[in-house]
N, CA, C and O atoms as CSV, one atom per row, in Angstrom:
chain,resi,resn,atom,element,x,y,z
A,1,UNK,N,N,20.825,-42.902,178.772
A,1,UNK,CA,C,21.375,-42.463,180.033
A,1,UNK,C,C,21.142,-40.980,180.268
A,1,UNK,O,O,21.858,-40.248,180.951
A,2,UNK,N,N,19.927,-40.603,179.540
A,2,UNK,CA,C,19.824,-38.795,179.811
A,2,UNK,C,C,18.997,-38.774,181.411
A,2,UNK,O,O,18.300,-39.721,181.776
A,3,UNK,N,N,19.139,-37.974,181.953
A,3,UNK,CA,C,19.082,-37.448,183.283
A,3,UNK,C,C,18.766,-36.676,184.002
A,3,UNK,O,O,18.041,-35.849,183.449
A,4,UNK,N,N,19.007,-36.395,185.486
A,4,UNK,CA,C,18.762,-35.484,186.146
A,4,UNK,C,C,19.613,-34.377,185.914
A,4,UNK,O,O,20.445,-34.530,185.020
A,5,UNK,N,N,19.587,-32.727,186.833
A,5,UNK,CA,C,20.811,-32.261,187.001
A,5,UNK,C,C,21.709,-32.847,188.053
A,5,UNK,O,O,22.663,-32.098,188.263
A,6,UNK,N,N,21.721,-33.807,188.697
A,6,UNK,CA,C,22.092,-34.581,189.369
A,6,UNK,C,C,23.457,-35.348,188.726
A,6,UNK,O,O,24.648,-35.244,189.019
A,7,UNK,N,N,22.472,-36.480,187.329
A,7,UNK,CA,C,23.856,-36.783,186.446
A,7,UNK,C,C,24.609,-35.845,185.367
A,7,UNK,O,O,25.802,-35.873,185.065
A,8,UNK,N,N,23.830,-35.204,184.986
A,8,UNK,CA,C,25.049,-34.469,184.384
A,8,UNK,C,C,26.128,-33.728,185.526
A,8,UNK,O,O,27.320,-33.614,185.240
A,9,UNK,N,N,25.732,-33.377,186.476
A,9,UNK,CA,C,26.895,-32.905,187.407
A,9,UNK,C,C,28.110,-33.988,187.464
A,9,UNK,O,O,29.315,-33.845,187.261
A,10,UNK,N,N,27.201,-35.320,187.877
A,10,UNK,CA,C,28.262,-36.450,187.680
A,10,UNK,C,C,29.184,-36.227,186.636
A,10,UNK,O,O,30.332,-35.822,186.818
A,11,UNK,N,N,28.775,-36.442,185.744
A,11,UNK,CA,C,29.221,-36.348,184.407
A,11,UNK,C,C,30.231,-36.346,184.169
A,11,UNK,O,O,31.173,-37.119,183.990
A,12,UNK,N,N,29.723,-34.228,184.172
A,12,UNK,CA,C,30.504,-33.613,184.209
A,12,UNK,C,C,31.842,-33.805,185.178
A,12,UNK,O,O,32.781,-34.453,184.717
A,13,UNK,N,N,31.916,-33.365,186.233
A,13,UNK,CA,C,32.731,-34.293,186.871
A,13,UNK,C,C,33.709,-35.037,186.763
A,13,UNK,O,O,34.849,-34.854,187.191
A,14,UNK,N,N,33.222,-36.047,186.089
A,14,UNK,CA,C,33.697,-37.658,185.632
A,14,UNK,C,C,34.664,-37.037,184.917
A,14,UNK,O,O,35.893,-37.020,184.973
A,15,UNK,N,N,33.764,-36.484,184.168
A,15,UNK,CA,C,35.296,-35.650,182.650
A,15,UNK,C,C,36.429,-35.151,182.745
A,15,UNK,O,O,37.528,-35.514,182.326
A,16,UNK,N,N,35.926,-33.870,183.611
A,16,UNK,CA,C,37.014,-33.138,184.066
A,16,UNK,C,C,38.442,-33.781,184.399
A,16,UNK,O,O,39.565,-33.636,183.914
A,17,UNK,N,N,37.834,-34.667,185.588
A,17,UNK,CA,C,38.591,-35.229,186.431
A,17,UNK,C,C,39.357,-36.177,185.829
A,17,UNK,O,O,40.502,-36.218,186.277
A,18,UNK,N,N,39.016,-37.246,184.637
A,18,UNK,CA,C,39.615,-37.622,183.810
A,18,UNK,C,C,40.366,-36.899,182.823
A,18,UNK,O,O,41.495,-37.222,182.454
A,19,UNK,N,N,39.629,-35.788,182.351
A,19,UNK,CA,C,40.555,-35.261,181.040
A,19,UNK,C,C,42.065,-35.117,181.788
A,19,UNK,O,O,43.156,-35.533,181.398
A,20,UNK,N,N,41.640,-34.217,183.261
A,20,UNK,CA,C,43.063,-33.839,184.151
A,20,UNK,C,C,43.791,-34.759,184.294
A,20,UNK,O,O,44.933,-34.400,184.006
A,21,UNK,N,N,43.746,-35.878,184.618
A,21,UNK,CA,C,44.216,-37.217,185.302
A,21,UNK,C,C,44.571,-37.574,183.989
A,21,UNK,O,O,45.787,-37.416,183.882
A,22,UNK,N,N,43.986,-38.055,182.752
A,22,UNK,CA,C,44.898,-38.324,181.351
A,22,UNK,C,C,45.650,-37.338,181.094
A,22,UNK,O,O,46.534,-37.659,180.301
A,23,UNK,N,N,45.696,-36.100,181.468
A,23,UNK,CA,C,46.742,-35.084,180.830
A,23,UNK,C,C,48.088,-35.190,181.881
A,23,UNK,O,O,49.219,-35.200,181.395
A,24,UNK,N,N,47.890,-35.265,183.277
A,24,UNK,CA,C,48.829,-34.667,183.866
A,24,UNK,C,C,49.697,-36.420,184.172
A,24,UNK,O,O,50.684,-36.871,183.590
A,25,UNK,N,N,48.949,-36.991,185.163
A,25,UNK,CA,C,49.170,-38.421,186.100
A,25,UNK,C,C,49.318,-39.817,185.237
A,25,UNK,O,O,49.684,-40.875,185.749
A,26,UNK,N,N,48.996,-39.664,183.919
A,26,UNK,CA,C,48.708,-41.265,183.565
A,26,UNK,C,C,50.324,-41.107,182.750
A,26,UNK,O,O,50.782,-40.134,182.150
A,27,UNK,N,N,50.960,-42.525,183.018
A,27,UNK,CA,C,52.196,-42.151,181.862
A,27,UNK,C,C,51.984,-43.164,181.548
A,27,UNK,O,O,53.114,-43.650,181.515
A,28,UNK,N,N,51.323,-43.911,181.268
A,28,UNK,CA,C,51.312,-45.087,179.837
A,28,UNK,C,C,51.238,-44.292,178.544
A,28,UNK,O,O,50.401,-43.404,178.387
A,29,UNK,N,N,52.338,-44.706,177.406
A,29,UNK,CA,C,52.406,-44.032,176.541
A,29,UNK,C,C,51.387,-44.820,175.551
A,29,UNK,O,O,51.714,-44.944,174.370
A,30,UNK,N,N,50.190,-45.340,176.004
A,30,UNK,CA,C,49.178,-46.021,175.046
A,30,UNK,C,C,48.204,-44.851,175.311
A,30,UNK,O,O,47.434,-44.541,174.403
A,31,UNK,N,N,48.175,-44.208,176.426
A,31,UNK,CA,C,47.190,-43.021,176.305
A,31,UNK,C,C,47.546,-41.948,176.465
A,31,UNK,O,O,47.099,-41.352,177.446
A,32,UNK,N,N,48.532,-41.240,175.532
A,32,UNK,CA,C,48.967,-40.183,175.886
A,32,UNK,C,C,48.771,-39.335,174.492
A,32,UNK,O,O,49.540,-38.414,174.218
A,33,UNK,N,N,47.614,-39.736,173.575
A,33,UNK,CA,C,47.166,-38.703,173.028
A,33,UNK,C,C,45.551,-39.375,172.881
A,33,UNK,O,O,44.852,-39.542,171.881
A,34,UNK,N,N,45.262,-39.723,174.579
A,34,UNK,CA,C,43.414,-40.094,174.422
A,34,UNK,C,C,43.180,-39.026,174.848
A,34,UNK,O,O,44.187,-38.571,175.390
A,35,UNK,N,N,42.078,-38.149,174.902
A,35,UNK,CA,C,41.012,-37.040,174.974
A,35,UNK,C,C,39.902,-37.776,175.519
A,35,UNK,O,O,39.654,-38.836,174.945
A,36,UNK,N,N,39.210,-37.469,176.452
A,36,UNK,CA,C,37.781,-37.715,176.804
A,36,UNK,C,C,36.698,-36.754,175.909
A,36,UNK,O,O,36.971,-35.561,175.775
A,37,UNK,N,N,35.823,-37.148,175.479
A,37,UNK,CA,C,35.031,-36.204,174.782
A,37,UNK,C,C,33.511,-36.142,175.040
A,37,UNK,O,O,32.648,-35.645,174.316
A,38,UNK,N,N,33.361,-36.813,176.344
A,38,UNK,CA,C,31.857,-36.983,176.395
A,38,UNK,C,C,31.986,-38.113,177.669
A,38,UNK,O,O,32.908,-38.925,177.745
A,39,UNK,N,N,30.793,-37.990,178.721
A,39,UNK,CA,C,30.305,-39.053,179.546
A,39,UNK,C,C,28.793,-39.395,179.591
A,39,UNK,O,O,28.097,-38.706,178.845
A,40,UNK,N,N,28.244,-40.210,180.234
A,40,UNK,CA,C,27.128,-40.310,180.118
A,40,UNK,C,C,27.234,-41.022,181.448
A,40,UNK,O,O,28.047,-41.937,181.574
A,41,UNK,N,N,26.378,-40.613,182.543
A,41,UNK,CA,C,26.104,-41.365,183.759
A,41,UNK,C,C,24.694,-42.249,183.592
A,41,UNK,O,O,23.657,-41.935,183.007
A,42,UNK,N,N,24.995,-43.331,184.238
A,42,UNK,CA,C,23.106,-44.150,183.982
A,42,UNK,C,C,22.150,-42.800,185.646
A,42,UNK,O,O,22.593,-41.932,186.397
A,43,UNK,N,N,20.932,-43.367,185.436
A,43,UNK,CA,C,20.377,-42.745,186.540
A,43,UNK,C,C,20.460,-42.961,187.765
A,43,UNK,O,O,20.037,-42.124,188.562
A,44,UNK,N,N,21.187,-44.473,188.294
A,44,UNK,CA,C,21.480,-44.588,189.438
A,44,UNK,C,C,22.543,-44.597,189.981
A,44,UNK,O,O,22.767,-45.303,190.964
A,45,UNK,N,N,23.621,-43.619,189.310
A,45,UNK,CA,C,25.067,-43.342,189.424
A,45,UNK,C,C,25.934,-44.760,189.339
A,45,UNK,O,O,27.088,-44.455,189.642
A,46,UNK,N,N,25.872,-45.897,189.109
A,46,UNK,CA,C,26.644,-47.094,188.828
A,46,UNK,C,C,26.952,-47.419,188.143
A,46,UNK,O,O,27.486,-48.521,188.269
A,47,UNK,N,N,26.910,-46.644,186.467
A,47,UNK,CA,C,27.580,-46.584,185.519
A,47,UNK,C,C,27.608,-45.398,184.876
A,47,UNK,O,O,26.700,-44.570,184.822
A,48,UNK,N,N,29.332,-45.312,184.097
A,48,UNK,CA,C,29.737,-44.189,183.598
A,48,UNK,C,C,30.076,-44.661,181.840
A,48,UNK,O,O,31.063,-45.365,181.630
A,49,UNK,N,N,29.419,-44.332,180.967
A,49,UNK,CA,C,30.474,-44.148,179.511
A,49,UNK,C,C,30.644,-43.398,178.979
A,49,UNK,O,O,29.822,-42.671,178.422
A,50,UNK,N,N,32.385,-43.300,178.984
A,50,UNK,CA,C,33.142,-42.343,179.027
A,50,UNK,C,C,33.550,-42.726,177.273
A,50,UNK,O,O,34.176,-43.747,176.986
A,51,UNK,N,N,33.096,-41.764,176.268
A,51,UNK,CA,C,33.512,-41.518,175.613
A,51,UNK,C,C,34.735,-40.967,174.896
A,51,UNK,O,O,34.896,-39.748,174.957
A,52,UNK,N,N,35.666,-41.737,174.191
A,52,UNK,CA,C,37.191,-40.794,173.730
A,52,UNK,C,C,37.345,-40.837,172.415
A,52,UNK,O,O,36.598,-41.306,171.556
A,53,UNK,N,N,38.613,-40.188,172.302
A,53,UNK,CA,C,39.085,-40.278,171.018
A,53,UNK,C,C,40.188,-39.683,171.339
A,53,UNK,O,O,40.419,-39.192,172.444
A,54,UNK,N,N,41.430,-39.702,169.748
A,54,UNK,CA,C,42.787,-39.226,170.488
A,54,UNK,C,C,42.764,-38.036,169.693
A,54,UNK,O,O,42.189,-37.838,168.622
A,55,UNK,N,N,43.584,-37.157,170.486
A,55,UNK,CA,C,43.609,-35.470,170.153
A,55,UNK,C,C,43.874,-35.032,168.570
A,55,UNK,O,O,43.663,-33.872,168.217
A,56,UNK,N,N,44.276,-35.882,167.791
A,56,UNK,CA,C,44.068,-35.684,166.573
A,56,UNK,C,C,42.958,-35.853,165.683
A,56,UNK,O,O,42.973,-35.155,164.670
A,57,UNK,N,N,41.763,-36.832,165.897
A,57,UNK,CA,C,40.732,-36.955,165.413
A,57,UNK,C,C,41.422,-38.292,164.754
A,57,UNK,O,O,40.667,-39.218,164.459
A,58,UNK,N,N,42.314,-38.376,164.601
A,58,UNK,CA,C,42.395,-39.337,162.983
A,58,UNK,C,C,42.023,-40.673,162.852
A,58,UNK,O,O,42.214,-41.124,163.981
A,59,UNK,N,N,41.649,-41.478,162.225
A,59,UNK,CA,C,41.418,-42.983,162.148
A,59,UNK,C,C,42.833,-43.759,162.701
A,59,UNK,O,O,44.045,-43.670,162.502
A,60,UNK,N,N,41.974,-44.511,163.455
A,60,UNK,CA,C,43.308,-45.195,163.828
A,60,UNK,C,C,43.492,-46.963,163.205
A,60,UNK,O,O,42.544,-47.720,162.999
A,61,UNK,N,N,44.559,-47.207,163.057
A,61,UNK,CA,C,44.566,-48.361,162.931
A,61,UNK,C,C,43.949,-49.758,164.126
A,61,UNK,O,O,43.746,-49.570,165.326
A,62,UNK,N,N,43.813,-50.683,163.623
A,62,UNK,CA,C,42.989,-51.583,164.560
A,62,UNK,C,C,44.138,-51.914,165.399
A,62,UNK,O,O,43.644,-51.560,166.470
A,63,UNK,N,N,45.017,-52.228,165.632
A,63,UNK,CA,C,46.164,-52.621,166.209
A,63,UNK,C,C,46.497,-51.668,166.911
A,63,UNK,O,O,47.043,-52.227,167.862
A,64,UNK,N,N,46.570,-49.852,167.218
A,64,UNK,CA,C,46.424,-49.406,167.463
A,64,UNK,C,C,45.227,-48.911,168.378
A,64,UNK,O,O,45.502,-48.344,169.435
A,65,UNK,N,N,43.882,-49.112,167.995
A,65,UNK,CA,C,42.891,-49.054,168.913
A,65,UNK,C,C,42.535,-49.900,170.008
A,65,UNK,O,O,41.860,-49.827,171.034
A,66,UNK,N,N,43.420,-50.938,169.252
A,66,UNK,CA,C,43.449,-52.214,170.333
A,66,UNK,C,C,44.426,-52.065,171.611
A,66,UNK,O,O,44.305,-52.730,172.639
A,67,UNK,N,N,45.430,-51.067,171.375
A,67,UNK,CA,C,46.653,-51.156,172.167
A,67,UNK,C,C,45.690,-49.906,173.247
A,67,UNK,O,O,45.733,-50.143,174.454
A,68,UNK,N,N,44.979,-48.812,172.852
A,68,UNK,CA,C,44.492,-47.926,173.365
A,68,UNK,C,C,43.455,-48.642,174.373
A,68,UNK,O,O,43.572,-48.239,175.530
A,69,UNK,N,N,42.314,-49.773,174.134
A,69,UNK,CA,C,41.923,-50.335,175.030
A,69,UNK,C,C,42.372,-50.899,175.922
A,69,UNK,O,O,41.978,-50.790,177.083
A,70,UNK,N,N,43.554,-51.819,175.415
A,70,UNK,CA,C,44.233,-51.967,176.651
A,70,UNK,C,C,44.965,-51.231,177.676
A,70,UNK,O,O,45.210,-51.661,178.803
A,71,UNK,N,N,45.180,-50.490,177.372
A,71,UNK,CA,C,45.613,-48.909,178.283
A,71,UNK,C,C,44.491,-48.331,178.805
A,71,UNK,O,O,44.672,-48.193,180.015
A,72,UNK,N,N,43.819,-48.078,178.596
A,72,UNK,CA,C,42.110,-47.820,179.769
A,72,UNK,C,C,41.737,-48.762,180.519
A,72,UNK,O,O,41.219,-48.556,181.616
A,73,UNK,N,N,42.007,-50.228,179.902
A,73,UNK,CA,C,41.254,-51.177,180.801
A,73,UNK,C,C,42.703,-51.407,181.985
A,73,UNK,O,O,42.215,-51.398,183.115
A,74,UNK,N,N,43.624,-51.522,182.034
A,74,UNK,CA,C,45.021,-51.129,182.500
A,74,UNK,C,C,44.908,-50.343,183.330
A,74,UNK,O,O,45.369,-50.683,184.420
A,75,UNK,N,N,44.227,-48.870,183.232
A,75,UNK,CA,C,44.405,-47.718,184.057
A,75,UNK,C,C,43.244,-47.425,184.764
A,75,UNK,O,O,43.187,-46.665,185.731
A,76,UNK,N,N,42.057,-48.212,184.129
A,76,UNK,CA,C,40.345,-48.426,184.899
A,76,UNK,C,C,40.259,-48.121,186.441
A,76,UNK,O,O,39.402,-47.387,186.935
A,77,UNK,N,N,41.442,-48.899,187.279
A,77,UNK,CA,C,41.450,-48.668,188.639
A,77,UNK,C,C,42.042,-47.241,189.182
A,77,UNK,O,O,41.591,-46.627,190.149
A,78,UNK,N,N,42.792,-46.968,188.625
A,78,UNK,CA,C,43.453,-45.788,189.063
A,78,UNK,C,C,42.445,-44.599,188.244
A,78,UNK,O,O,42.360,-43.592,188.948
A,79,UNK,N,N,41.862,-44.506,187.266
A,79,UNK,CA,C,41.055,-43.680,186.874
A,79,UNK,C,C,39.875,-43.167,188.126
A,79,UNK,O,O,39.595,-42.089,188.651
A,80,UNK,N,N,39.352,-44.690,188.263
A,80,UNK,CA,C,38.210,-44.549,189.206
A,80,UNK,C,C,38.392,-44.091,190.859
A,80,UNK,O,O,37.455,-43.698,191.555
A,81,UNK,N,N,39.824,-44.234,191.324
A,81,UNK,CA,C,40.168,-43.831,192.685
A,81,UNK,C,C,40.428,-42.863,192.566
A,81,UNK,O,O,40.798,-42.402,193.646
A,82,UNK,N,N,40.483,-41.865,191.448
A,82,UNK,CA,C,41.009,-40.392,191.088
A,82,UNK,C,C,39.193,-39.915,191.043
A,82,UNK,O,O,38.674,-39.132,191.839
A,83,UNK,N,N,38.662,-40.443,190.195
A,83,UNK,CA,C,37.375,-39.811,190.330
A,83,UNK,C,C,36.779,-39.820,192.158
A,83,UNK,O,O,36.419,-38.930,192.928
A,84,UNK,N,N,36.896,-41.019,192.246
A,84,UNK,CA,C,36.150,-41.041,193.642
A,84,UNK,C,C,36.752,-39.727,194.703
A,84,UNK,O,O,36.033,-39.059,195.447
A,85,UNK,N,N,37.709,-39.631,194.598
A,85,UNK,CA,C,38.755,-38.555,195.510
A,85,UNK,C,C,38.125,-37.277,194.907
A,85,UNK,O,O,38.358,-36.252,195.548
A,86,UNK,N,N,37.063,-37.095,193.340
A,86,UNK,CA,C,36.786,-35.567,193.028
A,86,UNK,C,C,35.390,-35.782,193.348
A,86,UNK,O,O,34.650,-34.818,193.147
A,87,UNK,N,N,34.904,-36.784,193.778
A,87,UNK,CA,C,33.394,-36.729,194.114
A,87,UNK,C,C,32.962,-37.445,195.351
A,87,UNK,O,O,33.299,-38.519,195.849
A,88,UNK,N,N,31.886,-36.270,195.780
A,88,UNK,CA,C,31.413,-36.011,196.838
A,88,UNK,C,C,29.658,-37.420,196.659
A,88,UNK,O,O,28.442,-37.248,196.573
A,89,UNK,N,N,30.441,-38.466,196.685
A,89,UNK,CA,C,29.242,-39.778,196.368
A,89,UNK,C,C,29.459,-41.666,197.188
A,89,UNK,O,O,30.463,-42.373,197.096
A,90,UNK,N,N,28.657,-41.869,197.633
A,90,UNK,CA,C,28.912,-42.854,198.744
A,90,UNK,C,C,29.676,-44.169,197.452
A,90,UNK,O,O,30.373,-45.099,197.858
A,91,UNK,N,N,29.429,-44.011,196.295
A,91,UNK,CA,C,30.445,-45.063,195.558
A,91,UNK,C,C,31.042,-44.204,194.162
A,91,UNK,O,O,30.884,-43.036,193.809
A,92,UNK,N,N,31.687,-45.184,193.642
A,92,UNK,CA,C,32.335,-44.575,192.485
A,92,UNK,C,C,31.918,-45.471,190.715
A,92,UNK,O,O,32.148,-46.598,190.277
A,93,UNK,N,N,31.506,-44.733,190.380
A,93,UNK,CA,C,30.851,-45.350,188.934
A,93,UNK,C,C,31.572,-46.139,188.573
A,93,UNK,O,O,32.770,-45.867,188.642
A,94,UNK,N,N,31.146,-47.475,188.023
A,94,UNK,CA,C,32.121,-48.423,187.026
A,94,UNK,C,C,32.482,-47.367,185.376
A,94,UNK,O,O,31.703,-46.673,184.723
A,95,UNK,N,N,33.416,-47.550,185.240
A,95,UNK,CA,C,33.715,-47.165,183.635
A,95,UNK,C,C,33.789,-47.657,182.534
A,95,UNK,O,O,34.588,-48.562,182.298
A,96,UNK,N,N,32.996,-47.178,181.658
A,96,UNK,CA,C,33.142,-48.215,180.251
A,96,UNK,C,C,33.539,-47.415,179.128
A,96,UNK,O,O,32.761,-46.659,178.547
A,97,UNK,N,N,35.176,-47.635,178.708
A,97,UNK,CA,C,35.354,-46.790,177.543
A,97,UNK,C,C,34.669,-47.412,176.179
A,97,UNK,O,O,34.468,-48.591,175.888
A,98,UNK,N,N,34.356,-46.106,175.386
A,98,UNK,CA,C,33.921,-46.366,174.051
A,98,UNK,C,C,34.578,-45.118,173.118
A,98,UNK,O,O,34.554,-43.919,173.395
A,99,UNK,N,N,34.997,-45.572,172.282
A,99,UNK,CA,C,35.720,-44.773,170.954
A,99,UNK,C,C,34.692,-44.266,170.681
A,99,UNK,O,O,33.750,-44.925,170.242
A,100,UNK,N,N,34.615,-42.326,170.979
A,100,UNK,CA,C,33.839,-41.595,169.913
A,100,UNK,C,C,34.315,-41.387,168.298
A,100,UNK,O,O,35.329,-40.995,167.721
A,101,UNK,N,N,32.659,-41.998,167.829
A,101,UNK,CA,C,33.012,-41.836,166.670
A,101,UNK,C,C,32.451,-40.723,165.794
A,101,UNK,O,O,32.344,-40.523,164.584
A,102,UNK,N,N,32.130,-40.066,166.951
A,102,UNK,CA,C,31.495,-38.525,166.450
A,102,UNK,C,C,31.859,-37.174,167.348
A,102,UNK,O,O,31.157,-36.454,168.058
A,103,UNK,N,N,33.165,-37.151,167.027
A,103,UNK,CA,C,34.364,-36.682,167.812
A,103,UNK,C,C,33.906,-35.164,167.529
A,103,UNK,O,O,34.659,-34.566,168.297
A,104,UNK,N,N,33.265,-34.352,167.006
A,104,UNK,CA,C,33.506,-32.837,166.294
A,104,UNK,C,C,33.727,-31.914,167.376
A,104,UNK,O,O,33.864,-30.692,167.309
A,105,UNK,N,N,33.743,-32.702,168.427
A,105,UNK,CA,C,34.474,-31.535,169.892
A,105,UNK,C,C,34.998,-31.813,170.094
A,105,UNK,O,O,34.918,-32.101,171.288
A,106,UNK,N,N,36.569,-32.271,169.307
A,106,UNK,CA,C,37.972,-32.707,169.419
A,106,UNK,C,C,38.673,-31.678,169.588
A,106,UNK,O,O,39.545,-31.480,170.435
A,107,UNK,N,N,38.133,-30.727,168.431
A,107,UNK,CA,C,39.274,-29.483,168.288
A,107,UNK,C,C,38.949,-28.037,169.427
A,107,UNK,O,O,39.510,-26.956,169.608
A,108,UNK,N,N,37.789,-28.700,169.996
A,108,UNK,CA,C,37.262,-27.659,171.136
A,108,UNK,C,C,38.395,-28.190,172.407
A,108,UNK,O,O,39.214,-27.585,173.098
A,109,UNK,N,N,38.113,-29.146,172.339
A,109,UNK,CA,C,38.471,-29.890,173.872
A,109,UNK,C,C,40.249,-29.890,173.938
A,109,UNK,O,O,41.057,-29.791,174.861
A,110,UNK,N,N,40.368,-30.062,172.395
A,110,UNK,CA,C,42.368,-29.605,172.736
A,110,UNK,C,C,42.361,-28.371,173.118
A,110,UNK,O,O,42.948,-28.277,174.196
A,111,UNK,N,N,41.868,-27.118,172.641
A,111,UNK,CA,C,42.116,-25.942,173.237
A,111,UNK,C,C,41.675,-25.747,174.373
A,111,UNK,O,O,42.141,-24.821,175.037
A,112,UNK,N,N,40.792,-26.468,174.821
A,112,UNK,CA,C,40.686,-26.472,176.490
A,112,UNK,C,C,41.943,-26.759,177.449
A,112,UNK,O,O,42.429,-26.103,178.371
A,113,UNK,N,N,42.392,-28.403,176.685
A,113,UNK,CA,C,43.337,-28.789,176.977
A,113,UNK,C,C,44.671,-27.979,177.281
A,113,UNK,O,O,45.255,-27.889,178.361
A,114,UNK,N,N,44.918,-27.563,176.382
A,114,UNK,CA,C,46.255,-26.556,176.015
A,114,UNK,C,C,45.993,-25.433,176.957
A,114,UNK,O,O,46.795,-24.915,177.735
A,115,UNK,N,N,44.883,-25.177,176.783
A,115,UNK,CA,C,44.905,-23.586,177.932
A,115,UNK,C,C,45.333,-23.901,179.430
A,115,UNK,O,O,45.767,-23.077,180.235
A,116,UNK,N,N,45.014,-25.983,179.762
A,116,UNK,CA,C,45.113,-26.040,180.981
A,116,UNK,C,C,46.795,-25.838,181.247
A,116,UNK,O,O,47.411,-25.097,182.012
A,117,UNK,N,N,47.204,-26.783,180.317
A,117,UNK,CA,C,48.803,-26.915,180.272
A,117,UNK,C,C,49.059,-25.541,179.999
A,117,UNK,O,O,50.140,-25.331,180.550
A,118,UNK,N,N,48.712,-24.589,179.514
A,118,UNK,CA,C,49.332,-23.149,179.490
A,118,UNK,C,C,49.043,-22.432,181.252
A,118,UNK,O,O,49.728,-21.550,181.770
A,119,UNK,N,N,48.293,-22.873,181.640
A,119,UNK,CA,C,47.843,-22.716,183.075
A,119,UNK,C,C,48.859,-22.949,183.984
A,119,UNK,O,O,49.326,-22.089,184.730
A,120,UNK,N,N,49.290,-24.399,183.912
A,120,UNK,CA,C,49.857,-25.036,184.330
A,120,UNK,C,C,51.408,-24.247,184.283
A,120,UNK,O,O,52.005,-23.993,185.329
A,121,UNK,N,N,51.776,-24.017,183.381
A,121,UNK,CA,C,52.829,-23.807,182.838
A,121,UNK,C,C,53.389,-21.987,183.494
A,121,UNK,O,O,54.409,-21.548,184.025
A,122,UNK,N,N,52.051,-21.398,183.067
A,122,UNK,CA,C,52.410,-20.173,183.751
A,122,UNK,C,C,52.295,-20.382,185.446
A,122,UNK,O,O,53.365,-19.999,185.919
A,123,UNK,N,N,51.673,-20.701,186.178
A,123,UNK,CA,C,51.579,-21.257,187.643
A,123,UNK,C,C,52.838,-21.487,188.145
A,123,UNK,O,O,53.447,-20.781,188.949
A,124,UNK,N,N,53.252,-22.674,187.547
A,124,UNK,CA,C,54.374,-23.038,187.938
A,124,UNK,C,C,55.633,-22.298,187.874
A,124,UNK,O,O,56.484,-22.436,188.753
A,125,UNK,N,N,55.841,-21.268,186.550
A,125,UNK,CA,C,56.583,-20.240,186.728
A,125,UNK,C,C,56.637,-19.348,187.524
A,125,UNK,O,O,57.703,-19.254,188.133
A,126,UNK,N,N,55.721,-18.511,187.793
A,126,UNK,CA,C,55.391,-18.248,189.434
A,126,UNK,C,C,55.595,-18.620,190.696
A,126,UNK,O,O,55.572,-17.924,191.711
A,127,UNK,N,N,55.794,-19.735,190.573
A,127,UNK,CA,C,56.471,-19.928,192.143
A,127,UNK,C,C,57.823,-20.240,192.066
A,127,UNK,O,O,58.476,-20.415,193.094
């Protein structure tokens, strides 16, 4: 699924808009320590895989990873009407989660994370 600058804009995009939307909007407590860590758009924008893992890195149990799929496939619709609302595109990519299993921008992407919620946090004190 490597690309134009076209899809990685997607992508990119895709991520953002998800990492935000899993951090702030989703309250199923089956994904409330998933991380996005990667997307991949195909070339004709009609598919997205969205790579995760949860903010700890750690192995998870199968019963556990299982409960985490069902919480994406659960939240699939509302993911994708959140993306469509951040992109400027006549449709909205199908999504296919897949467990990264080569997570080593876990510990990047929480401090992204955290800076947003520190963002967040100072903002809101401000008004």
């Amino acid at each position: 699924m490597n690309g134009s600058i076209r899809t990685e804009k997607v992508a990119q995009t895709i991520r953002e808009t998800l990492m935000n939307v899993l951090l702030r909007d989703v309250s199923d407590p089956r994904l409330s320590e998933v991380m996005v860590t990667d997307v991949k758009v195909s070339k004709d924008l009609h598919l997205a895989r969205v790579y995760y893992d949860t903010r700890d890195g750690a192995a998870l149990e199968e019963k556990k990873q299982k409960e985490i799929e069902k919480g994406l496939k659960s939240a699939t619709p509302f993911l994708r009407r959140k993306i469509g609302e951040a992109m400027a595109t006549k449709f909205t990519p199908d999504l296919r989660f897949e467990r990264d299993t080569h997570s080593g921008e876990v510990a990047h992407l929480m401090s992204l994370m955290d800076q947003i919620s520190h963002q967040d946090t100072s903002t809101s004190s401000e008004e």
